[in-house]
Backbone as CSV, one residue per row, in Angstrom:
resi,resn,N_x,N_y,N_z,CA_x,CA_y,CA_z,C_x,C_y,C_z
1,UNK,-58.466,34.256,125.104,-59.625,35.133,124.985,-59.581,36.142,126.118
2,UNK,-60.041,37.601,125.912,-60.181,38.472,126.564,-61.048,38.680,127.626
3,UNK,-60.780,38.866,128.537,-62.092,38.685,129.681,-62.786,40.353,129.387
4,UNK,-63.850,40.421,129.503,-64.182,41.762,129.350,-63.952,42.677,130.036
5,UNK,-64.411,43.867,130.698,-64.401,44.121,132.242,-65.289,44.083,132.726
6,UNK,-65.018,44.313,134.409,-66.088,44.338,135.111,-67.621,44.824,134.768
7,UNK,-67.208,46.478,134.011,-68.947,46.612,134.171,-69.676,46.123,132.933
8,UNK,-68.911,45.270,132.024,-69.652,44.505,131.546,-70.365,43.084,131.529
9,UNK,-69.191,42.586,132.444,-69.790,41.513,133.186,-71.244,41.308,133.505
10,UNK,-71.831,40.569,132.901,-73.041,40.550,133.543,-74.246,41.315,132.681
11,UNK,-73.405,42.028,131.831,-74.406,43.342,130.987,-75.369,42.682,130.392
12,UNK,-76.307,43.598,129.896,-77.552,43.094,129.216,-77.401,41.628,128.120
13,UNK,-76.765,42.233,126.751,-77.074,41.255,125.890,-75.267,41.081,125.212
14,UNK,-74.345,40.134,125.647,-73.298,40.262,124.882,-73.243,40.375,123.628
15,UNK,-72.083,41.402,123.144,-72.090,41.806,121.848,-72.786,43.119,121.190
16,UNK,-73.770,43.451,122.323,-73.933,44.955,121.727,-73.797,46.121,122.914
17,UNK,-73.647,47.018,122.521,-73.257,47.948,123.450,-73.749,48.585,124.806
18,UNK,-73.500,48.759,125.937,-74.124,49.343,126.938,-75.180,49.699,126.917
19,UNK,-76.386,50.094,127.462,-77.397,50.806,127.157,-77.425,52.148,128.041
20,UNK,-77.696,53.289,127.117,-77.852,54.694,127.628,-78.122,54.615,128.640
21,UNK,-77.991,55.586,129.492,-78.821,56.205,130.877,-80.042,56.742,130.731
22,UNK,-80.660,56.796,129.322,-82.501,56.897,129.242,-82.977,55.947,129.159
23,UNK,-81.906,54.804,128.714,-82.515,53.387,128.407,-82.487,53.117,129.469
24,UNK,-81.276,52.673,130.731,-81.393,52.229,131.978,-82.767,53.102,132.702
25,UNK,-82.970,54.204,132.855,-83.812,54.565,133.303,-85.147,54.107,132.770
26,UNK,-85.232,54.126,131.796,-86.898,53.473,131.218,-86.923,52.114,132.066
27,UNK,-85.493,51.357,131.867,-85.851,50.027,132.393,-86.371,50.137,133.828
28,UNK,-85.428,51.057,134.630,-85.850,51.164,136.177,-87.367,51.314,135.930
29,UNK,-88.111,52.562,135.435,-89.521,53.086,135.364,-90.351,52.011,135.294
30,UNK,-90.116,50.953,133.857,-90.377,49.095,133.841,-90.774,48.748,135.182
31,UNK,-89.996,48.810,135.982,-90.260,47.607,137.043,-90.540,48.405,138.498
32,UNK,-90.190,50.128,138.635,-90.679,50.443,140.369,-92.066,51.281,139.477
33,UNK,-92.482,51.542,138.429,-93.241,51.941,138.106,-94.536,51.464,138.267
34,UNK,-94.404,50.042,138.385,-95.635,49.148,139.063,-96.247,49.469,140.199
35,UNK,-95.199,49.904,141.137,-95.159,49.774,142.533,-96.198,51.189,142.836
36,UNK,-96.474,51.846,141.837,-97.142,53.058,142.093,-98.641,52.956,141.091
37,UNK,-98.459,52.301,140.280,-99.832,51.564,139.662,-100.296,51.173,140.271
38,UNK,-99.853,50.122,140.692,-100.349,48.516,141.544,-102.014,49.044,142.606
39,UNK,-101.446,50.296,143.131,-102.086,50.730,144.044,-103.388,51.491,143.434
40,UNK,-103.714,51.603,141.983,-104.983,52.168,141.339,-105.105,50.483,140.467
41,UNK,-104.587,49.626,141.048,-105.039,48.486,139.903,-104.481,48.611,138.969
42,UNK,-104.102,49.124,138.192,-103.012,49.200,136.958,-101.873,48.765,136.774
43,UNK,-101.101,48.484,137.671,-100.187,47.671,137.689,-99.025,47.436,136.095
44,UNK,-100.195,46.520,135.590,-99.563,46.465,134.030,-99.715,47.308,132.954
45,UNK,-100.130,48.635,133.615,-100.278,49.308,132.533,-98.876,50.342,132.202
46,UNK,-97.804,50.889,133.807,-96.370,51.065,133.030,-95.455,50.321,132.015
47,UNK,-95.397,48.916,132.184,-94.374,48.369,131.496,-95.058,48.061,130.117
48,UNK,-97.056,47.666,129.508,-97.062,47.840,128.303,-97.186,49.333,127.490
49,UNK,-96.910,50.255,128.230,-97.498,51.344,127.598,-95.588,51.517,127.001
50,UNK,-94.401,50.978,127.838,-92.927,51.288,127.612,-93.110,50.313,126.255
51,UNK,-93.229,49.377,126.831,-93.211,48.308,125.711,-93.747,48.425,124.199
52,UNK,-94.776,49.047,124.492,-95.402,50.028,123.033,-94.977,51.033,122.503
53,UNK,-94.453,51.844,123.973,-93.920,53.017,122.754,-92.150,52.931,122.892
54,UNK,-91.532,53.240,123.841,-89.808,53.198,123.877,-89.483,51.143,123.897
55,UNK,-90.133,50.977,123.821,-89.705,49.534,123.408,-89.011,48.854,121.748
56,UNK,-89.722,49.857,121.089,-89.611,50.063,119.481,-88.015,50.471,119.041
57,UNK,-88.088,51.069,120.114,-86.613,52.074,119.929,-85.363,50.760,120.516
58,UNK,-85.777,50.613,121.459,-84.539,49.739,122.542,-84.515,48.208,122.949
59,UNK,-84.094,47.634,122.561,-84.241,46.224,123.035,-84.332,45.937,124.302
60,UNK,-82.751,46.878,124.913,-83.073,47.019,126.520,-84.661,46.829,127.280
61,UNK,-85.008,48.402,126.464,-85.851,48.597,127.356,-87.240,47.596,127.020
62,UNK,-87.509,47.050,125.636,-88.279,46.255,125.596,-88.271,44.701,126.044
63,UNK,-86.827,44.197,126.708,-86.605,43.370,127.161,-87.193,43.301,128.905
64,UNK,-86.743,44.935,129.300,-87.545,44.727,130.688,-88.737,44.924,130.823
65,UNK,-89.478,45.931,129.920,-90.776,46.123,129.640,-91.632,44.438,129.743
66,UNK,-91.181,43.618,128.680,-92.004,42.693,128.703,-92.005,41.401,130.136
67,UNK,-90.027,41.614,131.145,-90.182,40.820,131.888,-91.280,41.445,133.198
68,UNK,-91.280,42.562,133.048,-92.615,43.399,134.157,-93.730,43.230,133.989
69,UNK,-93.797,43.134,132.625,-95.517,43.237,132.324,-95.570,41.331,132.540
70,UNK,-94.835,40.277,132.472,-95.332,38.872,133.011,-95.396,39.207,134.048
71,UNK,-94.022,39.614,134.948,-94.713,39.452,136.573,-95.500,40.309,136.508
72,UNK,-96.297,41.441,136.064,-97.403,41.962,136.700,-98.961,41.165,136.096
73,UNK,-99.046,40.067,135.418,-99.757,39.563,134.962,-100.038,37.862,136.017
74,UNK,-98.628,37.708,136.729,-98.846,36.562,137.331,-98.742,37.151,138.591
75,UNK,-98.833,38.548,138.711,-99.332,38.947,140.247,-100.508,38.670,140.604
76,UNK,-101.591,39.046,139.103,-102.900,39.808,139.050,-103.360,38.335,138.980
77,UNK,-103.037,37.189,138.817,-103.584,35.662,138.560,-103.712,35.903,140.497
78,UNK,-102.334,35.573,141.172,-102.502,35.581,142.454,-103.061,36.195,143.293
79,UNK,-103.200,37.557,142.634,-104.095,38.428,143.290,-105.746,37.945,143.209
80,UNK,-106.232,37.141,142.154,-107.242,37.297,141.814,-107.443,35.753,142.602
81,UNK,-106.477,34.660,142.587,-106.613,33.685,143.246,-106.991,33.776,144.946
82,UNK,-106.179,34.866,145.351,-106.202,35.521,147.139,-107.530,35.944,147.249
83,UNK,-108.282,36.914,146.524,-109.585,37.395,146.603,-110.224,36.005,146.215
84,UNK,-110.427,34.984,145.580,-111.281,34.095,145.307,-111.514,33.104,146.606
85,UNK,-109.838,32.618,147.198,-110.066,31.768,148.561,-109.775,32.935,150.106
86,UNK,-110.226,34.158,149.877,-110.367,34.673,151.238,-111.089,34.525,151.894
87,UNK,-112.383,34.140,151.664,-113.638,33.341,152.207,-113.025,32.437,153.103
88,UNK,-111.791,31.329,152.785,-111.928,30.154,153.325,-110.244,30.668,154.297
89,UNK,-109.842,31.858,154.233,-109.101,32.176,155.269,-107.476,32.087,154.225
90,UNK,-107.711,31.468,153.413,-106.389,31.326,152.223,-105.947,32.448,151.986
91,UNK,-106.777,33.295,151.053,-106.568,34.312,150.517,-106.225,35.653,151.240
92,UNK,-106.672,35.535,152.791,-105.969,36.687,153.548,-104.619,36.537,154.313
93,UNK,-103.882,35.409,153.354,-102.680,34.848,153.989,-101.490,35.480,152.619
94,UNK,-102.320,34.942,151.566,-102.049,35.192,150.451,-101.800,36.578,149.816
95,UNK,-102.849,37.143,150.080,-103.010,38.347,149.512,-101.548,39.552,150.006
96,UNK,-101.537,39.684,151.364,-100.627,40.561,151.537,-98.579,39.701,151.150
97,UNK,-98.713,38.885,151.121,-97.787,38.009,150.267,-97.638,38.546,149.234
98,UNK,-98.438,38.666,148.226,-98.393,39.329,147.446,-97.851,40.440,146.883
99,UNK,-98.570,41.202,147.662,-97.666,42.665,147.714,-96.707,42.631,148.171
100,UNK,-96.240,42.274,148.976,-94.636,42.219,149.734,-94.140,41.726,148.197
101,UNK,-94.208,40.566,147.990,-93.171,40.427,146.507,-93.682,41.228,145.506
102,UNK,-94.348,42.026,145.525,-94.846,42.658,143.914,-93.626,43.898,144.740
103,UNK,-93.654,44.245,145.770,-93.102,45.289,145.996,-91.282,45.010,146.130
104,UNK,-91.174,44.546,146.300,-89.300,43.352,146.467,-88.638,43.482,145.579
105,UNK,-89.483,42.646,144.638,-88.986,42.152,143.102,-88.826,43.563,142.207
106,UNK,-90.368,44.392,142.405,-89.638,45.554,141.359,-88.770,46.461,142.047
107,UNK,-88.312,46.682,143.314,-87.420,47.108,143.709,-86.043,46.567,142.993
108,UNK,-85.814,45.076,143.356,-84.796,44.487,142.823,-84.470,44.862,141.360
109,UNK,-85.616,44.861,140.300,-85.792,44.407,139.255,-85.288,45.858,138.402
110,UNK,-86.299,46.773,139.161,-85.283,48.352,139.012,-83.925,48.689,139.243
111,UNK,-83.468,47.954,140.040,-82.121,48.488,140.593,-81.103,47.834,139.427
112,UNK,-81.714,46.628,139.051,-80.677,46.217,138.091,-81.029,46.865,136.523
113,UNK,-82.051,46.917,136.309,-82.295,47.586,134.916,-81.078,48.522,135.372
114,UNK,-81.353,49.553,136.188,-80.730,51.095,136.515,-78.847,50.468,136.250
115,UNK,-78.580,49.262,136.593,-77.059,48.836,136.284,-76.773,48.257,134.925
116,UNK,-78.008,48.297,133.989,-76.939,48.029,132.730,-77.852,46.245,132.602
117,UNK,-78.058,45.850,133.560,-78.369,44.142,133.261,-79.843,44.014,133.222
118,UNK,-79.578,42.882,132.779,-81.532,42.372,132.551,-81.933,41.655,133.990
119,UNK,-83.149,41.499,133.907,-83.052,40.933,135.434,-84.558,40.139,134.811
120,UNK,-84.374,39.122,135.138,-85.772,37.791,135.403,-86.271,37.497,136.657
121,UNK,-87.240,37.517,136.742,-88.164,37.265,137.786,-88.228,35.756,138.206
122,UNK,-87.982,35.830,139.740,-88.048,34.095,139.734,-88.867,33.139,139.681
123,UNK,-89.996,33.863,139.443,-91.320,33.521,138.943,-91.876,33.986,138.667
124,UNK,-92.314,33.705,136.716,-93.690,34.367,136.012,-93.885,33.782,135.046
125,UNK,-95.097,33.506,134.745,-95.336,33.109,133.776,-95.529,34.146,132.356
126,UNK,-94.584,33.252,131.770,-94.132,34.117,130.181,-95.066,34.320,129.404
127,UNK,-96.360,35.101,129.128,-96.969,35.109,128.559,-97.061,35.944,126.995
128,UNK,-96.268,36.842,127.336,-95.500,38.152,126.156,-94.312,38.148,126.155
129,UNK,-93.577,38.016,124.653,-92.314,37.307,124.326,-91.953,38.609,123.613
């Protein structure tokens, strides 16, 4: 058997073809696109609005669309958990935790959409399939 090459190694979904450079880019938009929401509260509103509309079109991109919109859904649990125990000193430990990984991950999470691969979050709960 043929080894593939390198820049497929690793690629999105074996067996179908590369994804465009509008598709990689939507995916990047998916996941640093948060990072500029996040900050009006919206957060999840880049990756379902991709997911609704260029998601239809691309598997790619509806594959990263939906892994953004979990982590931005099990941010907003933690986020909402940090504001609930800041009273008791928890939640102001928590909270900026938070952001540091909301901000990490879609860095990470962009950079690989932008290479062609899917990228999973190392924690979220899957709520949109």
């Amino acid at each position: 058997m043929e080894t593939p090459p390198r820049e497929q190694m690793g690629s999105y979904i074996t067996g179908t073809p590369m994804p465009t450079q509008d598709e990689k880019t939507m995916g990047l938009i998916a996941h640093m696109g948060t990072i500029l929401a996040n900050f009006v509260g919206l957060g999840f509103a880049v990756p379902l609005v991709l997911m609704l509309t260029k998601g239809k079109e691309s598997s790619f991109v509806r594959e990263h669309s939906v892994e953004s919109l979990n982590f931005q859904i099990t941010l907003f649990i933690a986020g909402l958990v940090g504001v609930a125990t800041s009273c008791i000193g928890i939640g102001l430990v928590l909270l900026p935790i938070v952001g540091i990984v909301a901000l990490v991950f879609g860095i990470i999470g962009g950079l690989k959409a932008n290479e062609g691969q899917l990228y999973k979050y190392p924690f979220a709960i899957r709520l949109v399939k």
